[in-house]
N, C-alpha and C positions, 0 to 999 in steps of 0.2 A: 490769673486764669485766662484760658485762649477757646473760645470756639469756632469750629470750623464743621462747616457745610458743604455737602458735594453737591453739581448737581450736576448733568450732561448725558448721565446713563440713557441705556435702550435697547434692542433691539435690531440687529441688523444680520446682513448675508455676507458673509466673506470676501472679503476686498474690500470691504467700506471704510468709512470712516467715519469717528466719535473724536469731540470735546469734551475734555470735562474739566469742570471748573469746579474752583475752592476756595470760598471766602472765610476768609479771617479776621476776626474780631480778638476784643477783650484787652488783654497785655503783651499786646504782638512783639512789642519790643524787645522781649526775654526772648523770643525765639530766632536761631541761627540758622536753622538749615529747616529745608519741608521736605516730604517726601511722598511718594503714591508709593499705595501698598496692594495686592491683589490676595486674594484667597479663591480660588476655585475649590468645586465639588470634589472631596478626597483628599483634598491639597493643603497643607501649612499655607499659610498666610509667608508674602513672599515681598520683597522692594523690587521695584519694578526699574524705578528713578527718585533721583533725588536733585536739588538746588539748595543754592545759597542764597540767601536775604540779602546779604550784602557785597557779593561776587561774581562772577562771572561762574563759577564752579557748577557743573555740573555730571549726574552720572548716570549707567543705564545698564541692566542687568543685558547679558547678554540675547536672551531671546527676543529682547525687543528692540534692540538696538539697529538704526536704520531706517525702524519702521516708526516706533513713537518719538516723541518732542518734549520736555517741561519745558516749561516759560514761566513767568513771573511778571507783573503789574505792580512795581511798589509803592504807588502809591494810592493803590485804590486797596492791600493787602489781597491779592488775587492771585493763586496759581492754578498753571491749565496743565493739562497733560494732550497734548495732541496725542489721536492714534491714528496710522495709515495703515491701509492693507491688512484688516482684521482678519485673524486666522479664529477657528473652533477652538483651538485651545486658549487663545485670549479671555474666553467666559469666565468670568467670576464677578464679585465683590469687588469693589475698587473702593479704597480708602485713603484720604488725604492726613497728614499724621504734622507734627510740629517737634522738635526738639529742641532745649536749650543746650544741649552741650557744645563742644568747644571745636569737634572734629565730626565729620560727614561719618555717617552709619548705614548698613544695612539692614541692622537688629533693629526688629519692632520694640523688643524692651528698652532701646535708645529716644524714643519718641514720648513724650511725656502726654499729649495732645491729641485726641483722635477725633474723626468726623462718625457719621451714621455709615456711610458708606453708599453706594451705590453701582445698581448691577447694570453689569454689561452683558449680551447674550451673544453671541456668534452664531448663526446659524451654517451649515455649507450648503 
């Protein structure tokens, strides 16, 4: 079993910038790849970025690419997501997710692990 916790959400005005962070506990060890996941008001639940536990690998959905960052801490089990230059549309739910399978995904059904999530708001 794996829990993980977001925290870094908030409130801000377009152009700013947010951290968020994701600790991991439990059976970290099964898990291969993490991912952020977003859901906005109207919107399917979406991969935003993903990383590798034990690689260099990383990926990033096109609308944010540029503008945010994953990183990793292995050894405190810690993933961040830098955001730069927050746009209105960025608002949603942000959720840090774990999979154990064998190859990097952008399907939420790929993710075995999920956090509570936490929102982010954009204002303009």
């Amino acid at each position: 079993q794996v829990q993980l916790v977001e925290s870094g959400g908030g409130l801000v005005q377009a152009g700013d910038s947010l951290r968020l962070s994701c600790a991991a506990s439990g059976r970290t060890s099964s898990s291969r790849y993490m991912g952020w996941f977003r859901q906005a008001p109207g919107k399917e639940r979406e991969a935003v970025a993903l990383i590798s536990w034990t690689s260099t690998l990383t990926r990033y959905v096109d609308s944010v690419q540029g503008r945010f960052t994953i990183s990793k801490d292995n050894a405190k089990n810690m993933v961040y997501l830098q955001m730069n230059n927050l746009k209105p549309e960025d608002t949603a739910v942000y959720s840090c997710a774990a999979s154990e399978y064998l190859i990097p995904s952008y399907v939420a059904g790929d993710y075995q692990y999920w956090g509570q999530g936490t929102q982010v708001t954009v204002s303009s």
